[in-house]
C-alpha positions as CSV (number, residue, x, y, z in Angstrom):
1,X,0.0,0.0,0.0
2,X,1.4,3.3,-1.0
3,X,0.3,6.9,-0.3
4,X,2.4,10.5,-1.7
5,X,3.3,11.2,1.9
6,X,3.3,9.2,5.5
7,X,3.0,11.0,8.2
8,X,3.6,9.5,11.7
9,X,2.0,11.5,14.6
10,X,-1.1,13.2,15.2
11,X,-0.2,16.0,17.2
12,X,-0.4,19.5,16.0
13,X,2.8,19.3,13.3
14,X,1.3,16.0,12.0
15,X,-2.1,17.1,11.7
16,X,-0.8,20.7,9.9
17,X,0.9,18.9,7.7
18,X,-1.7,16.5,7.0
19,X,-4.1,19.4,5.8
20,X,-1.8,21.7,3.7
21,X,-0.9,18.3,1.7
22,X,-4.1,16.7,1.3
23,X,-5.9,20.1,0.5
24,X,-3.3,20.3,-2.2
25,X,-4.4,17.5,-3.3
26,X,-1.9,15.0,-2.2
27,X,-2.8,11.1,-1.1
28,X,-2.2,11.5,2.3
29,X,-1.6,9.0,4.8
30,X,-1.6,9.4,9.2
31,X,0.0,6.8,11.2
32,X,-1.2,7.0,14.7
33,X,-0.9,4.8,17.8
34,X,-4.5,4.5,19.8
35,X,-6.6,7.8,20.1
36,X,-5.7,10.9,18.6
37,X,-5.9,12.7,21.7
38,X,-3.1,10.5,23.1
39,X,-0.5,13.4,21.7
40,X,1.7,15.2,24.0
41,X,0.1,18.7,21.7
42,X,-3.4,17.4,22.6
43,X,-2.1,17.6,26.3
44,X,-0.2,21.0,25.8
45,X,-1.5,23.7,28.6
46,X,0.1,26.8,28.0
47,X,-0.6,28.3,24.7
48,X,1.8,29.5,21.6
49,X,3.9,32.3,21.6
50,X,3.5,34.8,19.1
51,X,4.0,39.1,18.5
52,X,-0.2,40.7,18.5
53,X,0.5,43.8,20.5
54,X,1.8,47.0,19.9
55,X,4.1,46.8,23.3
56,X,5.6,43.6,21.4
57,X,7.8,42.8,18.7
58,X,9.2,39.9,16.7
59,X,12.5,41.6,18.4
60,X,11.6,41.3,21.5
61,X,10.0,37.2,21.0
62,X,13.8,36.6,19.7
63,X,15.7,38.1,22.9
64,X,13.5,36.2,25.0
65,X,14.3,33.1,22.9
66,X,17.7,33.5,22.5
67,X,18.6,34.8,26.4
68,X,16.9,31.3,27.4
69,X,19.2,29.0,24.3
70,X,22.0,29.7,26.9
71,X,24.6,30.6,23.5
72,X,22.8,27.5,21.5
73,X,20.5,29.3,19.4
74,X,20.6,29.5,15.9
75,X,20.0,33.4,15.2
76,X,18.7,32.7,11.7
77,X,16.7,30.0,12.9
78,X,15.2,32.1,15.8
79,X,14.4,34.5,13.5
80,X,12.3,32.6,11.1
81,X,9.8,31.4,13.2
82,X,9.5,34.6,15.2
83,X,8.8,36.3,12.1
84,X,6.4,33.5,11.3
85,X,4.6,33.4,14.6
86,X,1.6,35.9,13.8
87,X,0.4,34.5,10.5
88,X,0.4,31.2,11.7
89,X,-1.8,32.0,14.6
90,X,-3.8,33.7,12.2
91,X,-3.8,30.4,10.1
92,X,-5.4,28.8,13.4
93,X,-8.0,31.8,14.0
94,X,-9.1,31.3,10.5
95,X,-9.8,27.8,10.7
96,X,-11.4,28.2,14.1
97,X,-9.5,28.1,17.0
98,X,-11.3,29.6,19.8
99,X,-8.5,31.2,21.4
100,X,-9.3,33.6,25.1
101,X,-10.6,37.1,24.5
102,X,-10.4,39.6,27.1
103,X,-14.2,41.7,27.8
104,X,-13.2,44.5,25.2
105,X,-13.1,41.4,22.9
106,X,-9.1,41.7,22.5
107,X,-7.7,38.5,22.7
108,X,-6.5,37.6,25.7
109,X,-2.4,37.1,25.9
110,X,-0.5,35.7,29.0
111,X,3.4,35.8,30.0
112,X,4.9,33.1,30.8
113,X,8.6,32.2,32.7
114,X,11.1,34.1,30.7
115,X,9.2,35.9,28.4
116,X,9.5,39.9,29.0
117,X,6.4,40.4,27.5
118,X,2.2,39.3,27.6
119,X,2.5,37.2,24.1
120,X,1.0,34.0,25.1
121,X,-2.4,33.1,22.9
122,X,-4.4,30.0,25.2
123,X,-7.6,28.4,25.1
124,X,-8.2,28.2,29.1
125,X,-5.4,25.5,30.3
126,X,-6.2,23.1,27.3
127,X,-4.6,24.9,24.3
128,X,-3.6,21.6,22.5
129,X,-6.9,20.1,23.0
130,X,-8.7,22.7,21.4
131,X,-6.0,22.8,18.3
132,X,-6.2,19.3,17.9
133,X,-9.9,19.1,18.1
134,X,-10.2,21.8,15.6
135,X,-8.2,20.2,13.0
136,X,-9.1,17.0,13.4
137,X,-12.6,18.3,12.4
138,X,-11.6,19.5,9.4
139,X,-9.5,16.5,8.3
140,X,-11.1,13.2,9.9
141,X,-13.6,12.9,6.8
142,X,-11.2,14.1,3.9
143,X,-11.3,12.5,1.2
144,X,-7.6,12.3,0.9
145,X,-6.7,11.3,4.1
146,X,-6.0,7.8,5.1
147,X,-5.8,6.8,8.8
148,X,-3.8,4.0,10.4
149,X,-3.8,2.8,14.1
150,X,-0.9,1.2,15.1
151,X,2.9,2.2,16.3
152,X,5.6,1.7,13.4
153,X,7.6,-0.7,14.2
154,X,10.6,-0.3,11.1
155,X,11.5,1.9,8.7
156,X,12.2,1.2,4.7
157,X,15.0,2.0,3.5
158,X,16.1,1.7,0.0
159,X,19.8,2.0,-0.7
160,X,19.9,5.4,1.5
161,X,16.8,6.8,1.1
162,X,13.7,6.3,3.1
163,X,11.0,5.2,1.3
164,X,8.1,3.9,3.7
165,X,7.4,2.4,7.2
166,X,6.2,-0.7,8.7
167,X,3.3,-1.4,11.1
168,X,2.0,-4.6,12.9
169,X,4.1,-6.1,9.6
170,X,2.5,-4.5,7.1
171,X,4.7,-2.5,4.9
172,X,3.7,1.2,3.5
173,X,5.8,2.9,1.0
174,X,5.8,6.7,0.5
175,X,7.6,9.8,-1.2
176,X,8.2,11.5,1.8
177,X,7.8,10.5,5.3
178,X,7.3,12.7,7.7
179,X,8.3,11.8,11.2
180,X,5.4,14.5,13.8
181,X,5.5,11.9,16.9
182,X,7.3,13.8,19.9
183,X,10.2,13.9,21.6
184,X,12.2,11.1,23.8
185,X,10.5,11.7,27.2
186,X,9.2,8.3,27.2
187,X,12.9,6.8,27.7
188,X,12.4,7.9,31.0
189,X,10.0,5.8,33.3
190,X,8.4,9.3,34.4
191,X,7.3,12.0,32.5
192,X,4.3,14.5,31.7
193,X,4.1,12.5,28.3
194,X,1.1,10.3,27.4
195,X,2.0,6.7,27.6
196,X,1.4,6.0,24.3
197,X,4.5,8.4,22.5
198,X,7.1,5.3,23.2
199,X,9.8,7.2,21.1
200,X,10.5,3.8,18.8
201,X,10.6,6.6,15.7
202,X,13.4,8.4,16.8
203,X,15.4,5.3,17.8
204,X,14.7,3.7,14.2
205,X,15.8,6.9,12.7
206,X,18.7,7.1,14.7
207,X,19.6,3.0,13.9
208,X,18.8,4.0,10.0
209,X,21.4,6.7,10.2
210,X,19.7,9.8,11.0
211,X,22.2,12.7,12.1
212,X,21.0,13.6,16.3
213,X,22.2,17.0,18.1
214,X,21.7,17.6,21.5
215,X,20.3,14.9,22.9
216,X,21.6,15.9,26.8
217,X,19.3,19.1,26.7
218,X,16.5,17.6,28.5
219,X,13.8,19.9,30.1
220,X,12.0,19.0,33.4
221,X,8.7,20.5,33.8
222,X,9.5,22.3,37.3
223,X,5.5,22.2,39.0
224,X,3.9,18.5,38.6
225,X,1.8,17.1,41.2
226,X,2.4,13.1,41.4
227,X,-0.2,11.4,43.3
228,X,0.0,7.7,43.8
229,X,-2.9,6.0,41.7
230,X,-3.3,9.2,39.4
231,X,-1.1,10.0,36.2
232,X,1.5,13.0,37.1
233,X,-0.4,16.3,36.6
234,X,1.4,19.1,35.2
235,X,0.4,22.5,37.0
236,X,1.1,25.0,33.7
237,X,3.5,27.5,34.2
238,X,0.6,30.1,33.3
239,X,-0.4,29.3,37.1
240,X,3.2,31.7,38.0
241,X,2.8,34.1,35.1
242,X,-0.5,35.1,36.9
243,X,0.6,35.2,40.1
244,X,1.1,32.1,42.1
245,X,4.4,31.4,44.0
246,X,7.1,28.9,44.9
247,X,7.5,28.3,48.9
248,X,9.6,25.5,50.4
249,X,8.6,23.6,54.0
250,X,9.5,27.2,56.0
251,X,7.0,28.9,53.5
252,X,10.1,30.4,52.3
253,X,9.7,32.3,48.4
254,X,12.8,30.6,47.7
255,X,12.9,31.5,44.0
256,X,14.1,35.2,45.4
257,X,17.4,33.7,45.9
258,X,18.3,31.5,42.7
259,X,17.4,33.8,39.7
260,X,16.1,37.6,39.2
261,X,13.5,36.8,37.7
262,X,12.3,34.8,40.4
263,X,8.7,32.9,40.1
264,X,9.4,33.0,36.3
265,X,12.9,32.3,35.5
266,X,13.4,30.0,32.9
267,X,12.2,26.4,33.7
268,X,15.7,25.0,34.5
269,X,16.4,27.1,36.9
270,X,13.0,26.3,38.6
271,X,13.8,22.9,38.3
272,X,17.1,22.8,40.1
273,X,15.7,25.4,42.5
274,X,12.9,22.9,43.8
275,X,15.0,20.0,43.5
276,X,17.4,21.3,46.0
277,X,14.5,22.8,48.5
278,X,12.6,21.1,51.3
279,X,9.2,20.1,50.6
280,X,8.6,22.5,47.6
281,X,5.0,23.8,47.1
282,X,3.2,25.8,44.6
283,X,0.6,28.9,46.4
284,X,-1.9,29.5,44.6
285,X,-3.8,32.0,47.2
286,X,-3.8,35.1,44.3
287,X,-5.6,32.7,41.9
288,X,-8.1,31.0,44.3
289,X,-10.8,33.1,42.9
290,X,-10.1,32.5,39.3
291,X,-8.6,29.2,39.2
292,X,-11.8,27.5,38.4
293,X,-12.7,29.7,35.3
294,X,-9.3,30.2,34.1
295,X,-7.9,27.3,34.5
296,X,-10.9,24.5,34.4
297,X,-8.9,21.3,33.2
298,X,-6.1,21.6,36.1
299,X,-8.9,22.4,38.8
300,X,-11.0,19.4,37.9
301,X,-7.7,17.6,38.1
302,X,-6.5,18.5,41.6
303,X,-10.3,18.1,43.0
304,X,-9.9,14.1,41.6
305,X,-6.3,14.6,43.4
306,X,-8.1,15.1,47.0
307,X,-7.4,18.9,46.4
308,X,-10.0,21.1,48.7
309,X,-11.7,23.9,47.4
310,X,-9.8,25.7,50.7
311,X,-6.3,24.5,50.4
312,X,-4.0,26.5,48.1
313,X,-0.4,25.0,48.3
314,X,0.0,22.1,45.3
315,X,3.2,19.9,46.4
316,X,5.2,19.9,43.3
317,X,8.3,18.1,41.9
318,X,10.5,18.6,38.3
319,X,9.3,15.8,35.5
320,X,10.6,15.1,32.5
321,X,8.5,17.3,29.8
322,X,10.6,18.4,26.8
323,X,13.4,17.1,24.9
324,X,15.2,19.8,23.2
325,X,17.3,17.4,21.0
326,X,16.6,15.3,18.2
327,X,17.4,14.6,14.5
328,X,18.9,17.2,12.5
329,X,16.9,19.0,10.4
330,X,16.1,22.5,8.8
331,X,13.0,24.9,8.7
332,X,11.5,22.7,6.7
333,X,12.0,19.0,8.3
334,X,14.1,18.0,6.0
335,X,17.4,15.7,7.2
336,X,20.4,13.7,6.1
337,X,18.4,10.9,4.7
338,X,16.4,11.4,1.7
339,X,12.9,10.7,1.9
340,X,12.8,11.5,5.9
341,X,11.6,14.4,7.4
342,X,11.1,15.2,11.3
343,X,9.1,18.3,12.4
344,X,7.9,19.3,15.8
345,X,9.7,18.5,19.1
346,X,11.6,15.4,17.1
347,X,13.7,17.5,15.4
348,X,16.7,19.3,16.8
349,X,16.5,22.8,14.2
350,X,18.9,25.1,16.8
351,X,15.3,26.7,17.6
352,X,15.3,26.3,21.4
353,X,19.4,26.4,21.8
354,X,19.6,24.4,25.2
355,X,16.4,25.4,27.0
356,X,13.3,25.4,25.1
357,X,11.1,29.2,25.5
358,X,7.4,28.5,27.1
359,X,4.9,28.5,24.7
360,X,7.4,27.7,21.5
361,X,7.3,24.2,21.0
362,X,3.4,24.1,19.4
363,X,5.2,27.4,17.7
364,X,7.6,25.1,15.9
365,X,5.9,22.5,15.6
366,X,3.3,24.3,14.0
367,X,5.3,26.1,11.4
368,X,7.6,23.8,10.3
369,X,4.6,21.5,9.8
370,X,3.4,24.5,7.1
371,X,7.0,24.8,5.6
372,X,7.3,20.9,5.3
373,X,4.0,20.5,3.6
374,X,5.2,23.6,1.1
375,X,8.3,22.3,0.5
376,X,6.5,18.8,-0.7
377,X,3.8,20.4,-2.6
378,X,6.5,22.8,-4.7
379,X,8.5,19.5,-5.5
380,X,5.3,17.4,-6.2
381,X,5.2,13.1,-6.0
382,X,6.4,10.5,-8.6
383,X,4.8,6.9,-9.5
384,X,6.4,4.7,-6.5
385,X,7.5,1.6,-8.8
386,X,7.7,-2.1,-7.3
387,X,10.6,-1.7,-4.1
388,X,13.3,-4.0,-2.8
389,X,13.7,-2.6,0.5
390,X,15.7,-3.2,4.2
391,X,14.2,-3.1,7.2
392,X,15.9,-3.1,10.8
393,X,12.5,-4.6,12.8
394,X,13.1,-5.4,16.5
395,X,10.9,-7.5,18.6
396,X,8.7,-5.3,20.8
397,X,10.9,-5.0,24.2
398,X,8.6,-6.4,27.3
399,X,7.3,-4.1,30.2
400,X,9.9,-5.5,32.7
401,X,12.4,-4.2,29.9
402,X,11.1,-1.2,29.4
403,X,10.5,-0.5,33.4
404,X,14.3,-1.0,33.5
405,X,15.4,1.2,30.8
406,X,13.0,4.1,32.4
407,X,14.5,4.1,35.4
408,X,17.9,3.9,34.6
409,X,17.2,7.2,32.7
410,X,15.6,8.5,35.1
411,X,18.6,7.4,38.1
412,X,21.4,8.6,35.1
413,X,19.7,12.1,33.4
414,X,17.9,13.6,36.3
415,X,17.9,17.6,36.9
416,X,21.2,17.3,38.4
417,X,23.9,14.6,36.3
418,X,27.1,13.1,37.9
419,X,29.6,11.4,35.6
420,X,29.5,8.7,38.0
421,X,26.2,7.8,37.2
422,X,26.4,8.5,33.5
423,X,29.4,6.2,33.2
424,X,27.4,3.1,35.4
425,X,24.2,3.8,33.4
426,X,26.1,3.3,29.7
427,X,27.8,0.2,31.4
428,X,24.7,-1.2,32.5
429,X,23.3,-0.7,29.0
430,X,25.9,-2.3,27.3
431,X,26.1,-5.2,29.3
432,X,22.1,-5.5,28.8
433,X,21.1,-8.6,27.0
434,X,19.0,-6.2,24.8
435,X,21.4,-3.9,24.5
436,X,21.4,-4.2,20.4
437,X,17.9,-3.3,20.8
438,X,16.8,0.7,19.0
439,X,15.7,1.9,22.1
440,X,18.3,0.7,24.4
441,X,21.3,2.0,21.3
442,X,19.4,5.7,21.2
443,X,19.5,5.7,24.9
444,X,23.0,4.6,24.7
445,X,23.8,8.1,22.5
446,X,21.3,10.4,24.7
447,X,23.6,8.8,27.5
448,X,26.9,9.5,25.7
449,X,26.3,13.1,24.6
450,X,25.5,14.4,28.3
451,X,28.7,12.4,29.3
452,X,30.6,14.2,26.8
453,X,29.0,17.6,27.1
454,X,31.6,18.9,30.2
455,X,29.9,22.0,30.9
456,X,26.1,22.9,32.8
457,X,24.0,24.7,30.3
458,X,20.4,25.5,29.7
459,X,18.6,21.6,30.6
460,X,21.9,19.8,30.8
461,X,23.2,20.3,34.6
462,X,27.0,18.7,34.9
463,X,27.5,18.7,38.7
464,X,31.3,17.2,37.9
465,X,31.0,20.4,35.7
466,X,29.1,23.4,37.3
467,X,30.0,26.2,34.8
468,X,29.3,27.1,31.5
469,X,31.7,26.2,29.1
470,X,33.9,29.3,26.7
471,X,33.7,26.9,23.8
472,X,30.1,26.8,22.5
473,X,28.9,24.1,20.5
474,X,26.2,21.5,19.4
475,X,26.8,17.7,20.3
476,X,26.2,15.4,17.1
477,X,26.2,11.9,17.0
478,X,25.1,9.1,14.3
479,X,25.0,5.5,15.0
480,X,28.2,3.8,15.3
481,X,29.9,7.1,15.6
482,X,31.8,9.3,18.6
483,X,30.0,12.2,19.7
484,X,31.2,15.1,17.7
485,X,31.0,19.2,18.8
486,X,30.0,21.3,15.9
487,X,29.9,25.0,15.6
488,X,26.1,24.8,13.4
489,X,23.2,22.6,13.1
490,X,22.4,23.8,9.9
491,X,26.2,22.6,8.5
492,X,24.8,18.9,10.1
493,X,21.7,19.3,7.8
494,X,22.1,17.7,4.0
495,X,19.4,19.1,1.9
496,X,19.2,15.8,-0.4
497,X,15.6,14.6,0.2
498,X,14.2,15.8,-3.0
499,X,14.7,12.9,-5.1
């Protein structure tokens, strides 16, 4: 079975894709694991950052995202989707997003840690629901528009371009795939993540020979509530940019002495800050008469948590939320391999440096989704003759495996990394009678690139290595291959995928 383009992932870059291609008229195929709203996008709180008002500017969106990079972002890159930001939430207006308006009927921006200005467009606390919803509306009927429920479990490769996927054995051949699942969080046996974004795509990319940068770079969501018997519930960090407060055990606002901008500092430095505090807890005392209107999802949440309508502390802990890292590719998706593209939080584009922005991930996501679909229109499809293809397929690991390799991630890439640790968790891998295994080999590089990045910077913390390093660089690693530093992502990125 063959379609113009795969697409793997329903979250917001998948689905944007998805619509700009089949309304072009392409064949138009969505590989998806379970229910659609199983996507980390459907999930996603906060909102997307974009320049609306006059105090704002596409300047100002790019000091913000470049000041939290730490030294890693890409200035062209940066730029790009800045600029981009404001017609593509127009793009969602005008296909219906029903994003917050103020009484005057002004739409109703927030700010958010590290941002200097209000530039933050929401739907409540359940942006990604509402984007994914609305899209999915358009598309779940198109004509063009083939759906498949299942988790790839290969990809095709064809000499050394990428030419399909496999799922539950079945093979699917395509001009372009497009890789839209997520990031990596899954590795990790925690994380704010649905359970169902297992990040097998990555790992077969990486086994195919996929070019990865900065896979250390991993951001904690600093506020989650985990509750024995409950999922972990992320508390958005609108909660702060509206008010609320840290406090440790003493009742302490302990963010007054880690970072100047204190409550909203970028999410790292939260992180560390409540990991290395007593008995953190988020007040929520200036929000106690909106929380239930403004934020209705996260309140309905806490009251299934046991939360009373009177208390307002949240006891809160750092989760895995983000990866920053990923394959290599441009504006566009496009990577080293022909055929492959990655857009959204699976690519590594120099966007987010090494500490993503709040509010830019759906941002990317979003518009390279846009400039992938372009770029795939503008060089159009050929007939896909008979194939005589490879495929690396691995037999699916079992839970006790998988329970194992999370919490050695977990133990090994917390908020705070030893080289002890990082040195006895690569062992341990090795050693593993799975070790040849995608998953276990991708882990293997995430594992190797924070041991070989000797520096702290934006989410990688280096106790062994406190400071930020002179020399700045990107890590890079393919399979079989030492970690390299390099000066550019975009250097790392071949554009040979139009065949």
């Amino acid at each position: 079975m063959s379609a113009d383009v795969i697409i793997v992932g329903a979250g917001i870059a998948g689905l944007v894709c998805a619509y700009d291609c089949a309304n072009a008229g392409l064949d138009v195929m969505i590989i998806h694991p379970g229910d659609i709203h199983e996507t980390s996008s459907f999930y996603a709180q906060g909102g997307i950052a974009a320049t609306w008002s006059d105090n704002d500017s596409e300047v100002l969106h790019m000091e913000d995202t470049i000041l939290a990079g730490a030294g890693l972002s890409d200035t062209n890159v940066v730029q790009h989707f800045c600029n981009s930001a404001p017609a593509f939430i127009q793009w969602l207006i005008d296909r219906g997003v029903p994003f917050d308006h103020d009484l005057n009927g002004d739409f109703r921006l927030t700010k958010e840690g590290a941002h200097s200005q209000d530039r933050i467009f929401h739907v409540k606390d359940y942006t990604g629901h509402a984007i994914i919803n609305t899209l999915y509306n358009h598309l779940h009927q198109h004509p063009s528009i083939t759906w498949v429920d299942g988790h790839i479990s290969a990809l095709l490769k064809e000499n050394h371009a990428v030419v399909g996927v496999t799922v539950d054995r079945q093979h699917y051949y395509a001009n372009y795939v497009v890789l839209a699942t997520g990031g990596y969080s899954n590795i990790f046996s925690q994380s704010t993540n649905p359970a169902t974004t297992l990040p097998l795509p990555i790992a077969l990319a990486y086994q195919a020979g996929a070019k990865m940068a900065d896979l250390e770079f991993i951001q904690y969501h600093p506020t989650v509530l985990c509750k024995k018997g409950f999922p972990p519930l992320l508390i958005s960090e609108a909660l702060r940019g509206e008010g609320a407060f840290l406090v440790n055990k003493n009742n302490e606002r302990f963010m007054r002495k880690y970072h100047e901008l204190e409550d909203l500092a970028p999410r790292d430095v939260v992180s560390r800050a409540i990991s290395l505090e007593v008995e953190p807890k988020l007040n929520i005392s200036p929000l106690m008469t909106t929380i239930e209107q403004r934020f209705p999802t996260i309140f309905d949440r806490l009251i299934e948590r046991g939360f009373d309508r009177s208390s307002y502390e949240i006891p809160v802990q750092p989760l895995v939320h983000y990866t920053i890292g990923g394959i290599i590719a441009n504006t566009a998706g496009q990577t080293n391999l022909s055929g492959l593209y990655a857009i959204g939080e699976i690519a590594a584009t120099g966007f987010h440096g090494a500490n993503r922005l709040a509010s830019n991930s759906l941002l990317e996501a979003g518009v390279m989704a846009k400039n992938c679909a372009q770029l795939i229109i503008d060089h159009g499809t050929f007939d896909m003759e008979a194939r005589h293809t490879e495929a690396l397929q691995y037999d699916p690991l079992t839970s006790k495996d998988l329970d194992w390799l999370g919490d050695l991630c977990r133990h090994s890439l917390g908020v705070i990394r030893t080289k002890e640790k990082l040195i006895s968790a690569i062992h341990s891998l090795v050693n593993h009678e799975k070790s040849n295994h995608s998953l276990f080999e991708f882990a293997i590089a995430v594992i190797q690139s924070a041991l070989h990045r000797q520096e702290s910077r934006g989410g990688h913390y280096y106790s062994d290595f406190p400071n930020v390093s002179d020399a700045i660089y990107h890590s890079s690693i393919q399979i079989n291959k030492e970690v390299l530093h390099v000066s550019s992502l975009s250097s790392e990125s071949v554009d040979v995928n139009l065949i």
